[in-house]
N, CA, C and O atoms as a GROMACS GRO file, in nm:
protein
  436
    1UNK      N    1   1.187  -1.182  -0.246
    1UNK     CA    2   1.120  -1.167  -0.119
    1UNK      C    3   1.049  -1.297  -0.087
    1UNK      O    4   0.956  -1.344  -0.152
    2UNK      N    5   1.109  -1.356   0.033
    2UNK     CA    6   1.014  -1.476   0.090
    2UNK      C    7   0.847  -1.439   0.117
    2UNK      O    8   0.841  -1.382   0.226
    3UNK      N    9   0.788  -1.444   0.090
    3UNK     CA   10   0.648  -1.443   0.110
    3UNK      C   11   0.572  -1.564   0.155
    3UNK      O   12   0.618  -1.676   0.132
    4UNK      N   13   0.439  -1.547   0.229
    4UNK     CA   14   0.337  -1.684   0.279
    4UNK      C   15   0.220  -1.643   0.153
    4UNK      O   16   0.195  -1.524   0.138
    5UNK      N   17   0.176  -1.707   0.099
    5UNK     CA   18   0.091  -1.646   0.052
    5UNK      C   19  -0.094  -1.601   0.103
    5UNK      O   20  -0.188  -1.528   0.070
    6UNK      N   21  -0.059  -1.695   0.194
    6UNK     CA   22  -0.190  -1.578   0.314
    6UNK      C   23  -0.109  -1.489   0.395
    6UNK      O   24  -0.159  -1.477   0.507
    7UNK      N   25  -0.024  -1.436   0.382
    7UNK     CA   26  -0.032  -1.335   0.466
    7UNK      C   27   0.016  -1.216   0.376
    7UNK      O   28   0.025  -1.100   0.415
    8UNK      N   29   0.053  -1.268   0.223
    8UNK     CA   30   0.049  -1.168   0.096
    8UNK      C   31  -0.096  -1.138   0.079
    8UNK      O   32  -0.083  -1.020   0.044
    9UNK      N   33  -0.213  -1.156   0.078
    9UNK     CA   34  -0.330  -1.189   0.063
    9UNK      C   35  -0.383  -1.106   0.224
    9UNK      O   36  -0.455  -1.008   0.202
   10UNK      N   37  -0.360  -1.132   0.359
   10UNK     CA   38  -0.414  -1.041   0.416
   10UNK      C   39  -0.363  -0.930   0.402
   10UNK      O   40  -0.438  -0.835   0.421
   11UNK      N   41  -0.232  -0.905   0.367
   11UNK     CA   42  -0.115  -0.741   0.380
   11UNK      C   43  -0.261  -0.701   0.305
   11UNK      O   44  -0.348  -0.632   0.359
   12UNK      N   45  -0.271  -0.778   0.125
   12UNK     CA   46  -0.315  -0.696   0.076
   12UNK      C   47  -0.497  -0.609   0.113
   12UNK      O   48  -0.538  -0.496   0.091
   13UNK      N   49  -0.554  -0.722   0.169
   13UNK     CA   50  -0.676  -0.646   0.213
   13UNK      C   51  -0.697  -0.608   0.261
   13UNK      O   52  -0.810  -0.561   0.256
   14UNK      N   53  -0.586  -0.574   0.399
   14UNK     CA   54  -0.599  -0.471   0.465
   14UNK      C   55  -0.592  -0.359   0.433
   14UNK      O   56  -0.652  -0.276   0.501
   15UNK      N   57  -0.522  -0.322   0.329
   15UNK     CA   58  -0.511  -0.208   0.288
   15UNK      C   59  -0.600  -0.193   0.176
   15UNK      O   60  -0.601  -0.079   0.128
   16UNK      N   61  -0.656  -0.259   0.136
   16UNK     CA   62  -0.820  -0.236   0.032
   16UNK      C   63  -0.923  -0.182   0.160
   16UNK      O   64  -0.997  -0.085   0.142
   17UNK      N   65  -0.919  -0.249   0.281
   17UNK     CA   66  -0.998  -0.245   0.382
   17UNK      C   67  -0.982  -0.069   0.416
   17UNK      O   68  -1.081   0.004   0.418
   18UNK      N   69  -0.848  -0.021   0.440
   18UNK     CA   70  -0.833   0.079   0.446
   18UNK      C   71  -0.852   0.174   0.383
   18UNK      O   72  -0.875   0.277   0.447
   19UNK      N   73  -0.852   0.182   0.253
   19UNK     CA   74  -0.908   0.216   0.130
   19UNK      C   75  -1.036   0.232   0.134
   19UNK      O   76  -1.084   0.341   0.102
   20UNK      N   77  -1.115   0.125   0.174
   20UNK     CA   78  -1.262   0.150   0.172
   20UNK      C   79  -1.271   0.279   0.256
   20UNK      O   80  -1.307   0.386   0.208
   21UNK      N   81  -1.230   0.258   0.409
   21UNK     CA   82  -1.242   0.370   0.475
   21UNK      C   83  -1.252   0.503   0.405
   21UNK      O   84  -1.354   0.564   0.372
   22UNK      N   85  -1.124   0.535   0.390
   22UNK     CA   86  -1.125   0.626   0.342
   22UNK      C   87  -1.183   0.707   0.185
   22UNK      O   88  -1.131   0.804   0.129
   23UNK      N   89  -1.280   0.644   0.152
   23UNK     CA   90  -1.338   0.645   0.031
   23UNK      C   91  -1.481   0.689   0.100
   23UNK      O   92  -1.525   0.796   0.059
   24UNK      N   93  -1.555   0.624   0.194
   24UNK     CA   94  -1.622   0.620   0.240
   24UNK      C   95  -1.632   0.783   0.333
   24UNK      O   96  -1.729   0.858   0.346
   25UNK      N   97  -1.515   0.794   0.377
   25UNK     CA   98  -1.514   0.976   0.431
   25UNK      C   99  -1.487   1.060   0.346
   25UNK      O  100  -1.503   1.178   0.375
   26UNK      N  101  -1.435   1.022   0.213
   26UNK     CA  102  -1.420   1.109   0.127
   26UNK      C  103  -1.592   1.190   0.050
   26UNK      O  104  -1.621   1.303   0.009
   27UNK      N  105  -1.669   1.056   0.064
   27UNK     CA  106  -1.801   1.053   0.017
   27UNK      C  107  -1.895   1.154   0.127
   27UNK      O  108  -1.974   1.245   0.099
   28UNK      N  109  -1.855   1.102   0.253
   28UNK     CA  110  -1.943   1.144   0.367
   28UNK      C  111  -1.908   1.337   0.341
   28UNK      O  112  -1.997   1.421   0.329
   29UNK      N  113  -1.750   1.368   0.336
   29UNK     CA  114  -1.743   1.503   0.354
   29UNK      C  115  -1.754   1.593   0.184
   29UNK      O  116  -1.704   1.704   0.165
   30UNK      N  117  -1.837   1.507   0.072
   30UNK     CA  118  -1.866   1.539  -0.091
   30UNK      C  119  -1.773   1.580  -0.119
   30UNK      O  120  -1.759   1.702  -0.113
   31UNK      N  121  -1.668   1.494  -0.163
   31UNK     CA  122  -1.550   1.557  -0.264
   31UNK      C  123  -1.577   1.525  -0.380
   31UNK      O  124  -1.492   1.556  -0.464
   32UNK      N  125  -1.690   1.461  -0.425
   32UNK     CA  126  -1.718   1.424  -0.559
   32UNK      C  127  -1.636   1.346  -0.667
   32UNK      O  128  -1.614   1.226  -0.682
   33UNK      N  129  -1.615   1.410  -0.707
   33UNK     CA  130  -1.490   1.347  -0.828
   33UNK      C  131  -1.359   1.398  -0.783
   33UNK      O  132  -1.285   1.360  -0.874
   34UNK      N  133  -1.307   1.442  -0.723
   34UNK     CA  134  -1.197   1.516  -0.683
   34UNK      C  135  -1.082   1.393  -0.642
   34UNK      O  136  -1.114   1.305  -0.562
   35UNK      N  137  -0.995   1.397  -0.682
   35UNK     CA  138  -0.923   1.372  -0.643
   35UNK      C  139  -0.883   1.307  -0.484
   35UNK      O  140  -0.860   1.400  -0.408
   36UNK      N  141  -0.872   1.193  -0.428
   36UNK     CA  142  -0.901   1.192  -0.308
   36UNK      C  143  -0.751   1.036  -0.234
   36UNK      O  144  -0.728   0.920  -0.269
   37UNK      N  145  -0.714   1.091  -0.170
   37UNK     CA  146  -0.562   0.984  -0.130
   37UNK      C  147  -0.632   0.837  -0.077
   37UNK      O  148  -0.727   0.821   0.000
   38UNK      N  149  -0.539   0.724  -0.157
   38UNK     CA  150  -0.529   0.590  -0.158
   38UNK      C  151  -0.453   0.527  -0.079
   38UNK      O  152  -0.351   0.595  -0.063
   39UNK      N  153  -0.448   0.421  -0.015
   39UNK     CA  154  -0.287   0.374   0.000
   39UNK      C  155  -0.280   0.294  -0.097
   39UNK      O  156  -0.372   0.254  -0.169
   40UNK      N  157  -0.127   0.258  -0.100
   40UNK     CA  158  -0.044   0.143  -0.225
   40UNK      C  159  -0.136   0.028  -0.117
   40UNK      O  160  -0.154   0.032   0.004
   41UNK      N  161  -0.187  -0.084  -0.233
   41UNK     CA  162  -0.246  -0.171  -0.178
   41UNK      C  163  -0.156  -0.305  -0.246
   41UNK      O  164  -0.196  -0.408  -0.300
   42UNK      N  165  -0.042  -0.262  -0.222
   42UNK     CA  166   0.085  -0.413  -0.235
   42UNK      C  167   0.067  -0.457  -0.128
   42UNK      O  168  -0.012  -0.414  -0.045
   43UNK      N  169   0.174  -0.595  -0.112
   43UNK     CA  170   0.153  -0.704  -0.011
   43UNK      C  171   0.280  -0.649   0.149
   43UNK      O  172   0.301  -0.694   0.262
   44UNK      N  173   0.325  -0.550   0.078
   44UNK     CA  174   0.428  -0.517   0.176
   44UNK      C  175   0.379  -0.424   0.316
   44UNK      O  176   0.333  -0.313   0.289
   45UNK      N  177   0.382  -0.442   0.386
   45UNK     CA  178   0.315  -0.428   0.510
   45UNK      C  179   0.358  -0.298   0.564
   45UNK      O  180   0.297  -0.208   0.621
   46UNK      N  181   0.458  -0.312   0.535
   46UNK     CA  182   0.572  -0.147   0.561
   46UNK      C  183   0.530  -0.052   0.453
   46UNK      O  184   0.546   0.064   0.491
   47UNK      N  185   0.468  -0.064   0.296
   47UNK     CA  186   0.427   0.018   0.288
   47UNK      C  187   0.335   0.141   0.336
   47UNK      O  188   0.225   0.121   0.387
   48UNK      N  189   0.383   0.258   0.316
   48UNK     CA  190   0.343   0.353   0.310
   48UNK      C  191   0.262   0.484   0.219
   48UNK      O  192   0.208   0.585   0.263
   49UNK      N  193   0.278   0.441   0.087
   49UNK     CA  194   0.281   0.529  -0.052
   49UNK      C  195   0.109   0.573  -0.054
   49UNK      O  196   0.013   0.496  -0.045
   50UNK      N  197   0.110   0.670  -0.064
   50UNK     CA  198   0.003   0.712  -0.156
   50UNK      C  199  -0.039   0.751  -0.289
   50UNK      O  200   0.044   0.808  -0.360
   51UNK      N  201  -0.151   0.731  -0.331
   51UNK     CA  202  -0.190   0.721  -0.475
   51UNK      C  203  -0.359   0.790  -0.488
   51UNK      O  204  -0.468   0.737  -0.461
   52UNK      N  205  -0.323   0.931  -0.541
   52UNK     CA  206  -0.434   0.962  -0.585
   52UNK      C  207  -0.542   0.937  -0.690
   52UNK      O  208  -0.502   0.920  -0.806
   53UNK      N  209  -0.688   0.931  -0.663
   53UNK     CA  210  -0.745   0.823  -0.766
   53UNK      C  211  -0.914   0.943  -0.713
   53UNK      O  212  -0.953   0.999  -0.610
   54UNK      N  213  -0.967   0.928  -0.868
   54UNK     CA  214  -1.093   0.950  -0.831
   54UNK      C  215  -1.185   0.830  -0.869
   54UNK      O  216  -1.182   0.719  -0.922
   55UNK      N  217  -1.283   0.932  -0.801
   55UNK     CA  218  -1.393   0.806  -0.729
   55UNK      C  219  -1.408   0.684  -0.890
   55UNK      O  220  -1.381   0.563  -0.888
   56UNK      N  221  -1.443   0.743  -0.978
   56UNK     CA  222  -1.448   0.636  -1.123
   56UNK      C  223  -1.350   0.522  -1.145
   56UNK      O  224  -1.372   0.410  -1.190
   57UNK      N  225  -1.209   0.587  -1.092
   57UNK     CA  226  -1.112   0.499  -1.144
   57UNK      C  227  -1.082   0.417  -1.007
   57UNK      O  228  -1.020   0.314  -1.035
   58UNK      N  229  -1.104   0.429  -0.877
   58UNK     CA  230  -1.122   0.351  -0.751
   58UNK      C  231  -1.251   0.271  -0.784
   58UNK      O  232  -1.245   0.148  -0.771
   59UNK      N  233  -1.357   0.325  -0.822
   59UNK     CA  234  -1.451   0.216  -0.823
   59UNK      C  235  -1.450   0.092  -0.946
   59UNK      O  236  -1.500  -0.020  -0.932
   60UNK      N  237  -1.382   0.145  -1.066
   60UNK     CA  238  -1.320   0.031  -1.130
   60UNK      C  239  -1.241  -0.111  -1.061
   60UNK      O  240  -1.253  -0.233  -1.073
   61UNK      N  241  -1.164  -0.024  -0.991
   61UNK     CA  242  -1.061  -0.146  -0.942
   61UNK      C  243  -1.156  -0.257  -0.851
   61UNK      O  244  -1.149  -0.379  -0.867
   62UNK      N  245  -1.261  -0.177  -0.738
   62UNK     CA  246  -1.311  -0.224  -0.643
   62UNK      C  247  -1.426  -0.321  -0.763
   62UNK      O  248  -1.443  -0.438  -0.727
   63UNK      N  249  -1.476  -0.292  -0.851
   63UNK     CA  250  -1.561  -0.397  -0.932
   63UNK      C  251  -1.493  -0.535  -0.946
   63UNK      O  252  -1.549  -0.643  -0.965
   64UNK      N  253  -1.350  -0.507  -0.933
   64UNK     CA  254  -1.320  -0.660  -0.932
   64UNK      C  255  -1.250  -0.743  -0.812
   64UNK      O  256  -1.130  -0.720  -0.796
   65UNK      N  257  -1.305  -0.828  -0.733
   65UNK     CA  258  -1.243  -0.876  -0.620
   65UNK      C  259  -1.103  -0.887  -0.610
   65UNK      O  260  -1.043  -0.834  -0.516
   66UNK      N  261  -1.031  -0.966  -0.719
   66UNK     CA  262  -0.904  -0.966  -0.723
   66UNK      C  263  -0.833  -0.852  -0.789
   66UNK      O  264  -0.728  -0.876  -0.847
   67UNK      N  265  -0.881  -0.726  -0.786
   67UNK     CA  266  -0.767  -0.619  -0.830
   67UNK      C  267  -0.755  -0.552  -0.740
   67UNK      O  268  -0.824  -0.560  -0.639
   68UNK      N  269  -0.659  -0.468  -0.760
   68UNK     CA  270  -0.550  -0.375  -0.665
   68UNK      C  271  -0.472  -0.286  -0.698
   68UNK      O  272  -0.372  -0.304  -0.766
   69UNK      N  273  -0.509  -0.180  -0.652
   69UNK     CA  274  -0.450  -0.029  -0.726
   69UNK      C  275  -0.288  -0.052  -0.618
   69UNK      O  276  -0.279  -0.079  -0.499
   70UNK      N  277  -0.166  -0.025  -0.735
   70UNK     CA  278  -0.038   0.016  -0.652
   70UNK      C  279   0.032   0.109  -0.734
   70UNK      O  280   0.009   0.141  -0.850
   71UNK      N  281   0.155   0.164  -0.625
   71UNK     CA  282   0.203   0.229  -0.710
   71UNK      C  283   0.291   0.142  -0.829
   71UNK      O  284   0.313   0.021  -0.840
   72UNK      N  285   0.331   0.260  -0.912
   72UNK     CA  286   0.427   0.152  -1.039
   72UNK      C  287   0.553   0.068  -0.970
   72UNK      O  288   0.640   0.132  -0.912
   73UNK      N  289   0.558  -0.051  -0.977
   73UNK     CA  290   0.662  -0.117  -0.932
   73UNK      C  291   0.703  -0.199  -0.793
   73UNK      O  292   0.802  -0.248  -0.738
   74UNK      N  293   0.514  -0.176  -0.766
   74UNK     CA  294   0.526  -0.287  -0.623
   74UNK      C  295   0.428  -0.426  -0.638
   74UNK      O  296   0.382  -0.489  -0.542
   75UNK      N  297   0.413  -0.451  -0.744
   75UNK     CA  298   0.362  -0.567  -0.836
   75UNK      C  299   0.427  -0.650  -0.789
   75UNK      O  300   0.510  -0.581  -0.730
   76UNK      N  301   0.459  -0.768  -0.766
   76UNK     CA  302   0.456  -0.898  -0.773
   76UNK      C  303   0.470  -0.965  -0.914
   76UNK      O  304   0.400  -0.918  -1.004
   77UNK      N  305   0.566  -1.088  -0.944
   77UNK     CA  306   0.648  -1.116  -1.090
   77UNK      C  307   0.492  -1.176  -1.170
   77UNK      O  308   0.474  -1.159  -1.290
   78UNK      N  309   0.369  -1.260  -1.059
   78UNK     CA  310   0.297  -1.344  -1.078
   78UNK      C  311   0.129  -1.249  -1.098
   78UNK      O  312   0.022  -1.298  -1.133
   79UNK      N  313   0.154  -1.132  -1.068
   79UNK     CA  314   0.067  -1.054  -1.069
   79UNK      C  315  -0.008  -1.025  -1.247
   79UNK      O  316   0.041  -1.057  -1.355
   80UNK      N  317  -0.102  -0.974  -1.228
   80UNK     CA  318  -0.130  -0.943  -1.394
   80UNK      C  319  -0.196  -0.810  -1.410
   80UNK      O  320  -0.312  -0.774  -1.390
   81UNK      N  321  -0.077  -0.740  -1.458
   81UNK     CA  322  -0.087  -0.619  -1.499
   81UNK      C  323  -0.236  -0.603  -1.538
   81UNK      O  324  -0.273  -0.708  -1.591
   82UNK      N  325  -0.337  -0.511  -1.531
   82UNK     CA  326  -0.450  -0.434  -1.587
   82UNK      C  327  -0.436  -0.351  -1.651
   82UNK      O  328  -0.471  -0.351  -1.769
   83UNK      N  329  -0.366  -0.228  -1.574
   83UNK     CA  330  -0.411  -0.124  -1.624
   83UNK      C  331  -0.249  -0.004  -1.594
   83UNK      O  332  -0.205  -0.013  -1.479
   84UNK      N  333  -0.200   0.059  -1.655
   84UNK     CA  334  -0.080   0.140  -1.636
   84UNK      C  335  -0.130   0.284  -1.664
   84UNK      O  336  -0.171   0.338  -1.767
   85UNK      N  337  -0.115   0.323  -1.544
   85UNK     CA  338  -0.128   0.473  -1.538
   85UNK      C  339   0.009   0.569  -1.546
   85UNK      O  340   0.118   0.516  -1.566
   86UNK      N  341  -0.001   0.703  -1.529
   86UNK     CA  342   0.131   0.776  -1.490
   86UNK      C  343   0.137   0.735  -1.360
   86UNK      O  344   0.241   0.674  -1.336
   87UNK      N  345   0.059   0.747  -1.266
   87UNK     CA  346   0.128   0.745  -1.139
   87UNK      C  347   0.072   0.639  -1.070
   87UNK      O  348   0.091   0.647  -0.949
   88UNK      N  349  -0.001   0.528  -1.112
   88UNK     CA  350  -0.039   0.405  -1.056
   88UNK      C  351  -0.076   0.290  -1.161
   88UNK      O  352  -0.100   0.313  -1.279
   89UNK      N  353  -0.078   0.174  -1.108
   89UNK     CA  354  -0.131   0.086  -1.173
   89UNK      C  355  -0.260  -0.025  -1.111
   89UNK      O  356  -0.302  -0.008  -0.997
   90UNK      N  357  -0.308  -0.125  -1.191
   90UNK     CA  358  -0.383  -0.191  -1.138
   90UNK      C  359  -0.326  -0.307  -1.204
   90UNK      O  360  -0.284  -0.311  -1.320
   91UNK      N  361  -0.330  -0.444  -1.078
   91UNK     CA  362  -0.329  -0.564  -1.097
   91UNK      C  363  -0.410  -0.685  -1.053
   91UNK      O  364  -0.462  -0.668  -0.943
   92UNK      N  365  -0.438  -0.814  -1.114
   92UNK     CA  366  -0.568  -0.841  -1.057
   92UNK      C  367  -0.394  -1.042  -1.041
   92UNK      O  368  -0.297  -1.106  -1.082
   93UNK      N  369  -0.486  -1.022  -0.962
   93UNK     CA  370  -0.429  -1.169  -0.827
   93UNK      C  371  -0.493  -1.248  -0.884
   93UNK      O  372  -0.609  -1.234  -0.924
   94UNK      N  373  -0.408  -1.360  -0.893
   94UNK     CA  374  -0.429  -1.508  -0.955
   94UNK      C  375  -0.424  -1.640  -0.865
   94UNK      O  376  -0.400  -1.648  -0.745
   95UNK      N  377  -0.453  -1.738  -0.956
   95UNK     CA  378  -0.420  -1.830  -0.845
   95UNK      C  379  -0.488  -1.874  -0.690
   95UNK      O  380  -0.604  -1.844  -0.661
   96UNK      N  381  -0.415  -1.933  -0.615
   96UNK     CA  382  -0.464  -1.955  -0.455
   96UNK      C  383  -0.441  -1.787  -0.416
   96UNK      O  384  -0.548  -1.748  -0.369
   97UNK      N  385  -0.374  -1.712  -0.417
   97UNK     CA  386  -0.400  -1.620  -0.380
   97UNK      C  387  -0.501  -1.518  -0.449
   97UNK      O  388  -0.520  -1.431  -0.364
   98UNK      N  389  -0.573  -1.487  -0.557
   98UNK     CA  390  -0.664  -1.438  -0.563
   98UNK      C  391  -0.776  -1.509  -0.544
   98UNK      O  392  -0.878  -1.450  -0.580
   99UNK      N  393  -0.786  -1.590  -0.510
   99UNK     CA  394  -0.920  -1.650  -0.445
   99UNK      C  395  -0.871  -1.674  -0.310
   99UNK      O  396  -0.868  -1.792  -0.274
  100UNK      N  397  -0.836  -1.596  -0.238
  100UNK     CA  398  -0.791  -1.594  -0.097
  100UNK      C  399  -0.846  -1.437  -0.074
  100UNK      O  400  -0.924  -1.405   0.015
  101UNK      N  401  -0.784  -1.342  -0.179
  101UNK     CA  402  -0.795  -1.219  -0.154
  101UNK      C  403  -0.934  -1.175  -0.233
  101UNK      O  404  -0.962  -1.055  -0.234
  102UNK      N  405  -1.002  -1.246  -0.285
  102UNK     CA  406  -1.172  -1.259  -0.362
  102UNK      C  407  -1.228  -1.257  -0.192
  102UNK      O  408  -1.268  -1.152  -0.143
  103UNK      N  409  -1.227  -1.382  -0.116
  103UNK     CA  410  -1.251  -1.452  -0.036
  103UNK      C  411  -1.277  -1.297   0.066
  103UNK      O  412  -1.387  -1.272   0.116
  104UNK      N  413  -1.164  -1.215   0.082
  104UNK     CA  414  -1.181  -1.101   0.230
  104UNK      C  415  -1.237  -0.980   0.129
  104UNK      O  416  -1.245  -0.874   0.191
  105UNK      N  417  -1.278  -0.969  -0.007
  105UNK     CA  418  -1.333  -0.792  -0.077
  105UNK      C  419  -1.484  -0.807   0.057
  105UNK      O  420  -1.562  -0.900   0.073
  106UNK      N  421  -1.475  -0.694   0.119
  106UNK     CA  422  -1.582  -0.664   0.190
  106UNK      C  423  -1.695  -0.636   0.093
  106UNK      O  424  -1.808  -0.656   0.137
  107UNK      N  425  -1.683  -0.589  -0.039
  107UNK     CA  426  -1.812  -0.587  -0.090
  107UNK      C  427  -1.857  -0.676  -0.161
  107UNK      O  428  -1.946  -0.639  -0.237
  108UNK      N  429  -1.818  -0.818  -0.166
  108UNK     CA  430  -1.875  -0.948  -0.184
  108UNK      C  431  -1.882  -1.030  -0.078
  108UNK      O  432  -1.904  -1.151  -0.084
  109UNK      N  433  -1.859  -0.956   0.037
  109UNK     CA  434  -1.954  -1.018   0.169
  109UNK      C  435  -2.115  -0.983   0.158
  109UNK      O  436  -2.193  -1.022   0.245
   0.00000   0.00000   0.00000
């Protein structure tokens, strides 16, 4: 896949961005620990996938600027594996692009 790598880097925070959202209404309407829908936060723009995550294991990922919950197998060759779940993983961004995608985490604004 041809890629820019800012615009691998915005795909991906938009959909962290989106993520926040919806984390944020998950909180507002108390689902607590429950189980609560993600999107795949790969660089692919056309994704669609969802990934269920509770609040502990979302707020892991969000502790680190450059990580990113996806599903298994929408990683990137340059990416670095974290963490392998059954039904998701986490990878944390290297390089000019994780300090691109450090650069937009809304909660290190």
């Amino acid at each position: 896949m041809s890629r820019s790598v800012r615009q691998a880097a915005e795909n991906e925070a938009s959909f962290r961005r989106a993520n926040e959202g919806l984390e944020e209404k998950a909180d507002e309407i108390g689902l607590g620990d429950e189980r609560t829908p993600c999107l795949c936060e790969c660089e692919d723009e056309r994704c669609r996938r969802i990934i269920s995550l509770r609040r502990e294991e979302y707020e892991a990922v969000r502790a680190h600027p450059k990580r990113f919950v996806m599903v298994p197998g929408h990683q990137e060759a340059d990416d670095r594996l974290v963490l392998e779940a059954a039904d998701f993983i986490v990878i944390e961004k290297r390089g000019k692009e994780g300090d691109l995608v450090a650069a937009r985490d809304p909660r290190s604004a």
